[in-house]
C-alpha positions in Angstrom: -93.1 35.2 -60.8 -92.2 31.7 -60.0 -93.5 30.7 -63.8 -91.0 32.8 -65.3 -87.9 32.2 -62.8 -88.3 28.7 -64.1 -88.0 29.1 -67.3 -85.4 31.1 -66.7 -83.6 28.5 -64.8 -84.6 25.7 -67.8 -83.0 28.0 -70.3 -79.5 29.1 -68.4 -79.4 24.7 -66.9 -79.9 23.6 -70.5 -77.6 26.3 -72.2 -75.0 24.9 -69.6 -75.3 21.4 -70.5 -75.2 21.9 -73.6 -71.4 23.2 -73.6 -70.0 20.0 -72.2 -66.5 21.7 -72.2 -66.8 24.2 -69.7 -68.5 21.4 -67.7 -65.4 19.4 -68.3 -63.2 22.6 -67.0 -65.7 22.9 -63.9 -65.3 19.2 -62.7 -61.6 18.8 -64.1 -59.8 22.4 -62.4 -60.4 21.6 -58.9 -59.3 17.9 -58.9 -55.9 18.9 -61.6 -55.2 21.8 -58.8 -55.6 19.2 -56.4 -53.5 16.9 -58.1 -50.5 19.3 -59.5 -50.6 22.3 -57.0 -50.5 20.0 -54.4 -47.5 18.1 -55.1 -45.5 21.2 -56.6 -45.7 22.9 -52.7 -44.3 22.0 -50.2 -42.6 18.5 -51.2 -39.4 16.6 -50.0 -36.5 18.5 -51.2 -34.2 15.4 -52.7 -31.6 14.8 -55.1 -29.7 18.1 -54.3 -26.1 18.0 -56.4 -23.4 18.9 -54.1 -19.3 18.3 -54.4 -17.2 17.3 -52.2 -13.1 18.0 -52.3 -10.3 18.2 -49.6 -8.1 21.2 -49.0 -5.1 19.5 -50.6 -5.4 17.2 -53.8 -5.2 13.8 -52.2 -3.8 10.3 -52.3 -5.2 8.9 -49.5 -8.7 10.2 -48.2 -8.9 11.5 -44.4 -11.2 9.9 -42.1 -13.3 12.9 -42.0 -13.3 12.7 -45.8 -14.5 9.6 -46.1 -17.0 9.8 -43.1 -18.5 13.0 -44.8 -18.8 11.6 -48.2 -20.6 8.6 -46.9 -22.9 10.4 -44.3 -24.0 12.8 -47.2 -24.8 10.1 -50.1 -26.7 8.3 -47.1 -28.5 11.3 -45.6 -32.2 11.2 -46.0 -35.1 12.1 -44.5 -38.3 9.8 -43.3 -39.4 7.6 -45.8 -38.1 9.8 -48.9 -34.8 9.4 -51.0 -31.8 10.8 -50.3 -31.4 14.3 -50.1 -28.2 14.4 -51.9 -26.2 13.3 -54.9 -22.3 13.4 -53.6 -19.9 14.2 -56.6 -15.9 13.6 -55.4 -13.6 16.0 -56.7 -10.6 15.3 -56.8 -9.6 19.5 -55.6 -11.0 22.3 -54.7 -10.6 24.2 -57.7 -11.9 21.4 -59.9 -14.8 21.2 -57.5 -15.2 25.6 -57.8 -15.8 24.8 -61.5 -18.3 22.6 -61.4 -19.8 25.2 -59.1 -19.4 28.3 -61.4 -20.9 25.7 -64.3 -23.9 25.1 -62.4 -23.1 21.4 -62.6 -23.7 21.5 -58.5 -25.6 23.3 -55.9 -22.6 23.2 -53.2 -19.3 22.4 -52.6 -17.8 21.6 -49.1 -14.2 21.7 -48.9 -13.1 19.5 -45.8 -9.4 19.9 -44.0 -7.0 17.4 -44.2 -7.0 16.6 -40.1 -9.7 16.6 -37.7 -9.0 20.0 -35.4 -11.0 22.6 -33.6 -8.3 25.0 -35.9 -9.4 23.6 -39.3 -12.4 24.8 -40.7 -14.8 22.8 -43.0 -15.3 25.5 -45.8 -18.9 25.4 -47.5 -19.8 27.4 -50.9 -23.9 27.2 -51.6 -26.0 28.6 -54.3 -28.2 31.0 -52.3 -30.6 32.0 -54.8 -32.6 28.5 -54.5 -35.4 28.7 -51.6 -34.6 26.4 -49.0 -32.2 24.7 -50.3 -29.2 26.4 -49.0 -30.5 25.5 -45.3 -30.4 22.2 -46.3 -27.3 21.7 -47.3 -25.6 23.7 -44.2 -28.1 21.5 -42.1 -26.7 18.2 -44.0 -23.3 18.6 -43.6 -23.8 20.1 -39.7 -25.5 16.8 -39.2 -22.9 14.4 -40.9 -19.8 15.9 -39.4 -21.6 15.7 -35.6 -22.7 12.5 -36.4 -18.8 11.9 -37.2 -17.6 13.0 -34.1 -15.6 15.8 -35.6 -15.2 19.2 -34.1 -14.3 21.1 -36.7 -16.2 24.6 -37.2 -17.9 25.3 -40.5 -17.6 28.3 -42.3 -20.4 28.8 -45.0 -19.9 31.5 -47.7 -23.5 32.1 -49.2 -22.1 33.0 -53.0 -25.3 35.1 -54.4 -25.7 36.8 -50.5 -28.9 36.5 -48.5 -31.8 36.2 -50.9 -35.3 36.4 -49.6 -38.5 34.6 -50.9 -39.7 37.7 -52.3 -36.9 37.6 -54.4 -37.0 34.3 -55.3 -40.6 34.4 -56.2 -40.4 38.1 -57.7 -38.3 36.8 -60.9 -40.9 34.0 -61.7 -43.9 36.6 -61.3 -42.3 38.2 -64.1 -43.2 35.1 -66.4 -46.2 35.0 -65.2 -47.3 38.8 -66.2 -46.6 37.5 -69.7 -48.6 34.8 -69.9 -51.5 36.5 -68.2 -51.5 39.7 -70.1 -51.5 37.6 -73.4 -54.5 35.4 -72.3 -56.2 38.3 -70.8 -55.1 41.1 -73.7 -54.4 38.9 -76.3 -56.4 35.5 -76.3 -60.1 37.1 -75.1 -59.2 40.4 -77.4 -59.2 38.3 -80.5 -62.3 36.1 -80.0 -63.9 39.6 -78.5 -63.0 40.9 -82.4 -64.0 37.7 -84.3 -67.9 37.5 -82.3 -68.2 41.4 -83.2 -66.9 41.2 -86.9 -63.9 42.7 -86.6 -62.1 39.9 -88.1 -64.0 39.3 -91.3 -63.5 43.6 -91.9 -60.0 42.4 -91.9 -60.7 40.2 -94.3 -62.3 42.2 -97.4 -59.3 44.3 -97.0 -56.4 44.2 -99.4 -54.3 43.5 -96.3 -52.5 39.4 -96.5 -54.0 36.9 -94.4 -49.9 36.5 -93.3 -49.8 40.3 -92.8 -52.9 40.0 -90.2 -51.4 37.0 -88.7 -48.1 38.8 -88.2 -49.8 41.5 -86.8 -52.0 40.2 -84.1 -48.5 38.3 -83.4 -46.4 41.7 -83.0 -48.9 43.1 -80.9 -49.6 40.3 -78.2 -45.7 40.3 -78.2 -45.3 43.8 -77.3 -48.2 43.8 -75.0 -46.3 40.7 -73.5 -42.9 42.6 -73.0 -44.3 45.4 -71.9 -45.8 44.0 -69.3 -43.0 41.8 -68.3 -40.5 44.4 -68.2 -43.1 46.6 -66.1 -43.1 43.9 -63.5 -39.4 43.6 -64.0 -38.9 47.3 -62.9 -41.6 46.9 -59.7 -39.3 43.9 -58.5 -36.4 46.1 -58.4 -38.3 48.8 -56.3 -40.3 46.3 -54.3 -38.3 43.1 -53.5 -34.7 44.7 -53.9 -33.8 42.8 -56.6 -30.5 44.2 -59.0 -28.5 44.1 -62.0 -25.1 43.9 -61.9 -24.1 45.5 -65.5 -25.7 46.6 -68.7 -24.4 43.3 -70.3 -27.0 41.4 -67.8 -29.9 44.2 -68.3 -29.7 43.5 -71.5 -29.8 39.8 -71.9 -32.9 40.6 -69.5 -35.0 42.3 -72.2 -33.6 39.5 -74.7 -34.8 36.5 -72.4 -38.2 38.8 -72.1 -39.0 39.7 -75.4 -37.9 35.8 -77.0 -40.4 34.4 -74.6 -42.9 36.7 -74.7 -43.4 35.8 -78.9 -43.4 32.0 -78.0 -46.3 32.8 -75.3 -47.9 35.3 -77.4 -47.6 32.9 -80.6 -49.3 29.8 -78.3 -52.1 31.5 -77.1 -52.7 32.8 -80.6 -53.1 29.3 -81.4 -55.2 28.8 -78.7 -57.7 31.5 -78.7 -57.7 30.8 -82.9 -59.5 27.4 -82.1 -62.5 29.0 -79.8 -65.2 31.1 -80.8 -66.5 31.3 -77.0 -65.1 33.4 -74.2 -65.6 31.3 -71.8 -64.3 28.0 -73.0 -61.2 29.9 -74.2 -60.8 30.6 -70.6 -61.5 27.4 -68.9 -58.8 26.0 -71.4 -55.9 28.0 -70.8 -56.4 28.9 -67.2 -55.8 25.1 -66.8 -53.1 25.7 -69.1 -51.3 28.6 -67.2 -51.7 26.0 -64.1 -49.7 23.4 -65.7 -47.2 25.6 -66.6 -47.0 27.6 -64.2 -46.8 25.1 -61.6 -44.0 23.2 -62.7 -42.0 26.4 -63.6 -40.1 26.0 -60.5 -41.6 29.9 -59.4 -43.5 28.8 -56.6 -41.2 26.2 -55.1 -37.8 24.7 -55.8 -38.2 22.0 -58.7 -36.5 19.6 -56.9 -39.3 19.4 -54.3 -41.8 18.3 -56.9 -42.0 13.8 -58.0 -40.3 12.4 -60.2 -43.7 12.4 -62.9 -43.9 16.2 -61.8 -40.4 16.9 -63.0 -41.0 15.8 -66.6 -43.6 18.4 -67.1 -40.8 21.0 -66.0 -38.8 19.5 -68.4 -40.6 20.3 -71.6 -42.3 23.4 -69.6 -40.9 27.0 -71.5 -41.6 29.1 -68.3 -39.1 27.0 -66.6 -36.5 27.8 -68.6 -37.4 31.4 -69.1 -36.9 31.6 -65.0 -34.2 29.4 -64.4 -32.5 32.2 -67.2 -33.7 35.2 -65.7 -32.8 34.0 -61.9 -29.1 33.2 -63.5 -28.9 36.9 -64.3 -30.7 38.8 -61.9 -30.1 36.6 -58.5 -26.8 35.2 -59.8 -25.4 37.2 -62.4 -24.3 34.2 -64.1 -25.0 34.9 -67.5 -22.7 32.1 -68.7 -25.2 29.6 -67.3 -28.2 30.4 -69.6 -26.6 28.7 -73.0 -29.2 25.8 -72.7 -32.1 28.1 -71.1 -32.0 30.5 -74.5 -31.8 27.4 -76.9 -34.7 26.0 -75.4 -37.3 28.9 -75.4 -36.0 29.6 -79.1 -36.9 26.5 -79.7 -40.2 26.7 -77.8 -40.7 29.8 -79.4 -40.4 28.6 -83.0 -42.7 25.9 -82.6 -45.4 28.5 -81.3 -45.0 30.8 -84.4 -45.0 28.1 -86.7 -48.1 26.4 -84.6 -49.7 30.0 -84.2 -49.6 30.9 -87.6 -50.9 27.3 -88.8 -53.9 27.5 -86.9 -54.9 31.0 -87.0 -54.5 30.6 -90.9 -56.8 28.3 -90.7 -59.7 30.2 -88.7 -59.4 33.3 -91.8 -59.5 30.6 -94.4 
């Protein structure tokens, strides 16, 4: 007995060292969740765009004014940089606009006199995670710290928005990617180690029709699944839709990012003949992505280094657009998400195709 459960130990040890990449992924996961889940959760909270205007357009700025602009470019926390970045407008309508473009996060419009009467009038974007609290907690804290005694009224523009909420619309990018690793990725190796792909290939069907297809039907796959998860966020963490115009550019914002997903993976999965290692890759991949998507945690918790990940990361986009529509209903603020994923989405067609070319060739 003991004979044989050693060479059945030799055989599975060796057959694992020989395969240094999953050893790679074994040693490698634990310290990159260590490294990026760790500093996406739970950071500082700094850098937060705010404006700043007075009741009346202005000549000559109030003392509360210019106590209240200097408090809030100086407010920090322990050892971190400041929490916010102070823009002065020069009334409150210009200082609305920059609101409505998503230019800022807030806008506190201050009274012209210091008076129990006058109050200071704060507009925040509540369909950020903690930030709103923030930003009602900064400005409490500057004007006490000024002396002044004048109440504050916050207006919470989007309502109160839950975490549920806030975290259902990023789940909804993440059904994507998951149902395209799971039922696209591991599908196509599955058919490539049982033949399946080779049948394909002493058919009179094109090498560009087969790549199309495989394509089409990760994509739909994709969307259906993103859509699903869609509808179970509107049942389950009371999410809504203002007007068809916004359902709509919903399904768009689904369907263009579900092809760029579907279309990397395909290149992906194209390069591995092994289960396994196809799994180990783009679990780390969904990680990185995912991460830094902004889903979990506001981006502007994460570092500096962390940020420039989100910045050329396609999920981020796709949920900064879908939270514009579905928390917000600002559909005018999703110009540069929509460019980007097309643009992400192009690359992984033309990358997708490339590569998966290569593997019928």
């Amino acid at each position: 007995m003991m004979r044989g459960a050693i060479a059945i130990f030799r055989r599975d040890f060796k057959k694992f060292l020989g395969n240094p990449a999953i050893i790679m992924m074994t040693l490698f996961m634990p310290i990159m969740y260590l490294i990026i889940f760790g500093n996406a959760m739970g950071g500082a909270i700094t850098h937060i765009p705010i404006g700043v205007a007075q009741e009346e357009t202005f000549g000559d700025e109030t003392p509360l004014f210019l106590a209240a602009v200097d408090g809030l470019g100086r407010f920090h926390t322990a050892d971190n940089p400041r929490m916010f970045d102070v823009t002065v407008f020069s009334g409150e309508a210009t200082a609305k606009m920059a609101f409505d473009e998503g230019r800022v996060m807030a806008v506190a419009i201050f009274p012209p006199e210091v008076s129990n009467d006058h109050a200071v009038r704060l507009y925040v974007d509540s369909s950020e995670y903690m930030i709103p609290g923030l930003i009602q907690s900064g400005v409490s804290g500057v004007m006490a710290q000024s002396g002044a005694k004048n109440p504050l009224q916050v207006s919470k523009i989007y309502g109160d928005i839950d975490y549920i909420q806030f975290f259902g619309v990023g789940v909804i990018v993440m059904g994507i990617f998951m149902t395209t690793m799971m039922g696209g990725g591991i599908s196509m190796i599955r058919d490539r180690e049982n033949g399946i792909i080779e049948g394909y290939l002493v058919t009179p069907v094109k090498r560009s029709s087969i790549i199309l297809g495989v394509i089409a039907s990760g994509t739909v796959k994709a969307f259906m699944a993103g859509f699903i998860i869609f509808l179970v966020d509107i049942f389950v963490a009371g999410v809504t839709v203002d007007s068809l115009e916004t359902f709509l550019l919903v399904l768009v914002v689904l369907f263009i990012i579900s092809v760029g997903i579907t279309s990397l993976v395909v290149s992906f999965s194209s390069r591995f003949s092994a289960q396994q290692e196809y799994a180990s890759v783009v679990a780390f991949l969904n990680l990185i992505l995912f991460m830094t998507s902004g889903a979990f945690y506001p981006v502007l918790g994460m570092p500096d280094w962390l940020r420039w990940i989100t910045v050329i990361n396609p999920e981020y986009y796709a949920i900064h657009a879908l939270r514009s529509l579905i928390l917000r209903g600002q559909a005018n603020l999703i110009g540069m998400d929509l460019l980007a994923i097309f643009i992400f989405s192009g690359i992984a067609i033309a990358l997708g195709i490339t590569t998966y070319r290569r593997t019928l060739e």
